[in-house]
C-alpha positions as CSV (number, residue, x, y, z in Angstrom):
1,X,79.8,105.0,93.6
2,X,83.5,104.2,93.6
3,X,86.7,105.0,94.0
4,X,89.2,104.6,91.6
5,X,93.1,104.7,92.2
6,X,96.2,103.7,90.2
7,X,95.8,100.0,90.0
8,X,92.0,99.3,90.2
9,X,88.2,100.5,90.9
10,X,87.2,100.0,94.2
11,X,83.6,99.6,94.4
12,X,81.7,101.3,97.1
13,X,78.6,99.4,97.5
14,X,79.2,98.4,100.8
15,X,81.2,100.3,103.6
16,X,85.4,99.2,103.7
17,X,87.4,99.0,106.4
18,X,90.8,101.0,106.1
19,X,93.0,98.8,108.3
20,X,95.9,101.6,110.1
21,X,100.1,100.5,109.9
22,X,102.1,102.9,111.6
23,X,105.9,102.2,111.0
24,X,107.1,104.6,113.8
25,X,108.1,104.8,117.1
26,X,105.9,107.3,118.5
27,X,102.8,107.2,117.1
28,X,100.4,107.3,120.0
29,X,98.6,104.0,119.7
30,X,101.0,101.6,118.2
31,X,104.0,103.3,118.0
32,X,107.3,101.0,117.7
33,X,104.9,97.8,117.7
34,X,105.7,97.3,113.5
35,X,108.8,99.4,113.1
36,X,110.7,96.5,111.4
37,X,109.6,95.3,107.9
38,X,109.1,92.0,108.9
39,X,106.4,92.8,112.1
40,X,104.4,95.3,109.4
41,X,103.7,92.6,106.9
42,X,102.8,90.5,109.5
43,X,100.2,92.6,110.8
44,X,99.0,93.6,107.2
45,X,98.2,90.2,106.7
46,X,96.4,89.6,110.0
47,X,94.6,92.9,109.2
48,X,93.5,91.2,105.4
49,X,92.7,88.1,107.3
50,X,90.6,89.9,109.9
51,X,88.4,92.1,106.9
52,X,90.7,95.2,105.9
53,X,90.3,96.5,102.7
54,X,92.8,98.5,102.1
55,X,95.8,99.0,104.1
56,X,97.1,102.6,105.5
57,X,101.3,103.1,106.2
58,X,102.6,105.6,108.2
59,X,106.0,106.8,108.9
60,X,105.7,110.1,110.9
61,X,103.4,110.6,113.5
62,X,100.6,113.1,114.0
63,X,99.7,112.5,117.4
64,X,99.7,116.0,119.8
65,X,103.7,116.6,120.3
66,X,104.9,115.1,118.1
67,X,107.9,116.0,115.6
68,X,108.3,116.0,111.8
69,X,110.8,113.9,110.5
70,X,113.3,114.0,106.8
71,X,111.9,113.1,103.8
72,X,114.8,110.6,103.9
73,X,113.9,109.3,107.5
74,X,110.4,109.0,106.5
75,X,111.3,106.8,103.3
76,X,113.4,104.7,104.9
77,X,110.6,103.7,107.3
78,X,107.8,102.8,104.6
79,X,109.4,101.9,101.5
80,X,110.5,98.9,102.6
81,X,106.8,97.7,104.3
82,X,105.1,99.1,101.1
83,X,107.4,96.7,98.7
84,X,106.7,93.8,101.1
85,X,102.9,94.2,101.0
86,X,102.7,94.5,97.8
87,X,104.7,91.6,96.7
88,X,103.0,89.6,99.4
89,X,99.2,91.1,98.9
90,X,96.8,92.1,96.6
91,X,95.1,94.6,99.0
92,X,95.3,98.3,98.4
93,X,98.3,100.1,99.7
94,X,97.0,104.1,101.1
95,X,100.3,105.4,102.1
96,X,99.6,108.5,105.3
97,X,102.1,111.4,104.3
98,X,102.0,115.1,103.8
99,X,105.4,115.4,101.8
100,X,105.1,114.8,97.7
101,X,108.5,113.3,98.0
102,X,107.1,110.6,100.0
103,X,104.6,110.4,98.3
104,X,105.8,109.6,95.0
105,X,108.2,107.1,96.0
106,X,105.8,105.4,97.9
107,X,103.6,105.3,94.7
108,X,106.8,103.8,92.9
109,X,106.7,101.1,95.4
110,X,103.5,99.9,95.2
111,X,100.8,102.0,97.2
112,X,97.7,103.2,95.0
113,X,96.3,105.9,97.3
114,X,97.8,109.6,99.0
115,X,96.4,110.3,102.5
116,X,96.9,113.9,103.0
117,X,96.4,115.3,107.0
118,X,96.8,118.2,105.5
119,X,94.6,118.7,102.5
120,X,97.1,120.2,100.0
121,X,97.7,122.7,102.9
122,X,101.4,122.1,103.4
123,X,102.5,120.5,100.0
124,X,100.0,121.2,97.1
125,X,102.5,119.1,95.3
126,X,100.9,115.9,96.2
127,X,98.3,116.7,94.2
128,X,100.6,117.0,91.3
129,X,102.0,113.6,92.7
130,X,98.5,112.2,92.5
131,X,97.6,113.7,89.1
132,X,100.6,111.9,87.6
133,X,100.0,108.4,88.6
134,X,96.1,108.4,88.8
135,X,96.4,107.5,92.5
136,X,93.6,107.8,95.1
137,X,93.5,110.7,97.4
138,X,92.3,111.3,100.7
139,X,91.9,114.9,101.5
140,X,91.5,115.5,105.1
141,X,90.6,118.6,107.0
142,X,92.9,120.0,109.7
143,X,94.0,123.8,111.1
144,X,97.3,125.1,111.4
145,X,101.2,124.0,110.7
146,X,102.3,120.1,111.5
147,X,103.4,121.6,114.9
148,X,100.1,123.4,116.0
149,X,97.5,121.9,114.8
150,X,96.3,120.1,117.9
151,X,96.5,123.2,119.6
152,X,94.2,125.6,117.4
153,X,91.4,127.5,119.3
154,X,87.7,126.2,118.3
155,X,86.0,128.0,115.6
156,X,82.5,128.7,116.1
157,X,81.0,127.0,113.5
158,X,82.9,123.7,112.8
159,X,80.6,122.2,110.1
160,X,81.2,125.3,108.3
161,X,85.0,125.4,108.9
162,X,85.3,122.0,107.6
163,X,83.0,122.0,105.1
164,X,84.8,124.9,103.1
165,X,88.5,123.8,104.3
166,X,87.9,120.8,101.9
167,X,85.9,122.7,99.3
168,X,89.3,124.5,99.0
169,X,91.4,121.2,99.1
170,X,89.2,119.9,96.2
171,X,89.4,123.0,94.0
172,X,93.2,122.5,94.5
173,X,93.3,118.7,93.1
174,X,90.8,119.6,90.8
175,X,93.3,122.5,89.5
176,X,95.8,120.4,89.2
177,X,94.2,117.7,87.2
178,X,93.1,115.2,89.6
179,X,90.1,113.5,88.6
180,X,87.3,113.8,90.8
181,X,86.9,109.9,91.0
182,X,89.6,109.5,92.5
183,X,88.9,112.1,95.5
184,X,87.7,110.8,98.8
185,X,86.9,113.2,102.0
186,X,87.9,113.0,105.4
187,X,86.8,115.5,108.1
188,X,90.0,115.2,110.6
189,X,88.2,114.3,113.6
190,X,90.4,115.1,116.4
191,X,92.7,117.6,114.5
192,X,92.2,121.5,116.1
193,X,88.5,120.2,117.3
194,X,87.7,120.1,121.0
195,X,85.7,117.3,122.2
196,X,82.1,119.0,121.6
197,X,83.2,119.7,117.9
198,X,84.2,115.9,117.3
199,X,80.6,114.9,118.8
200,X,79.2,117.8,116.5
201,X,80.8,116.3,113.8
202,X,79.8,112.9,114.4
203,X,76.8,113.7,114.8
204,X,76.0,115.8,111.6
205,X,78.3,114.0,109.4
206,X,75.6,113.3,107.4
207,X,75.2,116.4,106.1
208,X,78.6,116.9,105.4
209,X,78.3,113.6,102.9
210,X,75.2,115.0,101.4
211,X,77.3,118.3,101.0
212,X,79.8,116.5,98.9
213,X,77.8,114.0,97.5
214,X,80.1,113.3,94.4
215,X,83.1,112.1,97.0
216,X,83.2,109.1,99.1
217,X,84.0,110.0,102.7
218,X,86.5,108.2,104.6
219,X,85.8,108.9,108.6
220,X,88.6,107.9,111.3
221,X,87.9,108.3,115.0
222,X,90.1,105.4,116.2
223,X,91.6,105.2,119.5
224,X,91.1,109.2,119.8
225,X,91.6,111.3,122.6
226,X,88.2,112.4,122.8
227,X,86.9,108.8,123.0
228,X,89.5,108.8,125.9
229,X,88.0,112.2,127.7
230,X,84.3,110.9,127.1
231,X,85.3,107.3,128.8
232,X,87.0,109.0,131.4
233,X,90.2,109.2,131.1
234,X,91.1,106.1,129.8
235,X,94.5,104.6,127.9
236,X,94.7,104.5,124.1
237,X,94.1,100.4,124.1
238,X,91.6,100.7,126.1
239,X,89.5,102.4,123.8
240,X,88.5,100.0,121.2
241,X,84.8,99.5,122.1
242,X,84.3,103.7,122.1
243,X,86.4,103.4,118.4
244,X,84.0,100.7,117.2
245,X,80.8,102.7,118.4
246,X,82.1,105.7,116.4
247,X,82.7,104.0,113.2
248,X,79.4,102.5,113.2
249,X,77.9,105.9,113.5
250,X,80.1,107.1,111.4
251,X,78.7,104.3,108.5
252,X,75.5,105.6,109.7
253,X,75.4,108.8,108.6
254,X,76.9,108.2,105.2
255,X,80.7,107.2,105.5
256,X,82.1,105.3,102.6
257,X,85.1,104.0,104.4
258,X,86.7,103.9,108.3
259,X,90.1,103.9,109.1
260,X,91.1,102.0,112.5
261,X,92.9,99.8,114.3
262,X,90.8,97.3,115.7
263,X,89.5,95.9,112.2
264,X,88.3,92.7,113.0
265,X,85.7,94.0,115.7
266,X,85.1,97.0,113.3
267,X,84.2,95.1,110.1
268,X,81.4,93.1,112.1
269,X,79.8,96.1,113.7
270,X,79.7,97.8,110.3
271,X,78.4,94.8,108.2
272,X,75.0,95.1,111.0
273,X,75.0,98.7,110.4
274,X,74.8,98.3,106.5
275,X,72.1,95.5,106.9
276,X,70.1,97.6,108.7
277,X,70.1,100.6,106.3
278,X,69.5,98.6,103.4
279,X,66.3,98.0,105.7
280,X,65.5,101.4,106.0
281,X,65.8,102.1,102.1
């Protein structure tokens, strides 16, 4: 399998790391820590150094609470960081936005890959934005509007929630002339799911990749808050070693690609986890 965006083929015979950038000031790991262009490239190339594949830049934040920002406000935060990576890197560029404005610029200024939160839900434009230049996208499942979707009740069934929330997000790409190898899935862990549904998720996510076995899925778990709740309580940073233990489960059961934060620990514990199911083969 592979994945293929504006600018190249990314092969897929071994999991990647997606290494995350946030350019704000409130996201709720690392918010404020690379808000100026020159402290983002810097940690893009510590991230390359340390085994990221591909890099992922944020400018608005989707942890619980927080606010959207402009179109302009949100530009202004990740052109500039996009333009340096790409003049200073060859990595892929993923840039993390649910507005087609953003998206296309972003695209104009070197990124190769859309990350959606929202699946098409909230701007099917993207996928327009997408169809146009050939870039990657990321469709990822989430419930409600940007300002209440941490606070949706639990379904009952969240395999089956997710499972046809992104049936729908494809048909929409699909619709709009996206080509299908350039589609990857991710199942918003964290996003309207209480703790038990995360773990369900997890857990099962294997059938979910058999499900939609013609799509490479992208799993992120990093820093969460239910890695938090399950370790009792504990602070964002401290949760590293709970992020880690997901993504390697996660690579388990059939993801393609993990976005996190801590990428040097991650891309070793996921290396041992794809030698040992080449043993199982």
């Amino acid at each position: 399998m592979h994945w293929q965006t504006s600018r190249r083929k990314i092969l897929l015979d071994r999991p990647l790391v997606m290494g995350i950038l946030n350019v704000t000031p409130d996201s709720f790991s690392d918010g404020g820590r690379f808000d100026s262009t020159e402290a983002a490239l810097r940690r893009a190339e510590e991230m390359t150094d340390h085994g990221a594949d591909i890099i992922d830049i944020g400018g608005e934040s989707t942890r619980p609470g927080s606010k959207r920002v402009s179109i302009e406000e949100e530009s202004e935060r990740v052109i500039p960081v996009i333009e340096a990576i790409s003049k200073r890197l060859e990595i892929p560029i993923s840039i993390d936005t649910s507005k087609s404005e953003v998206a296309a610029l972003a695209i104009g200024a070197g990124a190769e890959i859309i990350n959606d939160v929202s699946g098409l839900r909230w701007d099917e434009r993207i996928a327009n934005v997408a169809a146009e230049h050939g870039a990657g996208l990321v469709l990822m499942h989430s419930r409600g509007e940007f300002e209440t979707m941490h606070s949706q009740m639990p379904v009952a069934d969240i395999v089956s929630e997710v499972t046809t929330g992104l049936e729908c997000s494809v048909s929409i790409a699909l619709k709009s002339g996206v080509d299908a190898d350039r589609i990857a899935l991710d199942i918003g862990i964290g996003f309207g799911k209480s703790v038990e549904q995360n773990l369900e998720l997890l857990a099962k996510l294997d059938k979910i990749v058999e499900h939609f076995s013609h799509f490479p899925t992208l799993f992120g778990a990093s820093r969460k808050s239910f890695i938090g709740k399950l370790l009792g309580g504990v602070a964002e940073d401290e949760r590293s070693y709970g992020s880690v233990s997901c993504a390697a489960i996660g690579v388990w059961n059939g993801a393609s690609i993990v976005r996190v934060h801590d990428v040097r620990e991650t891309a070793d514990a996921i290396k041992v986890v794809a030698a040992l199911k080449k043993e199982r083969q």
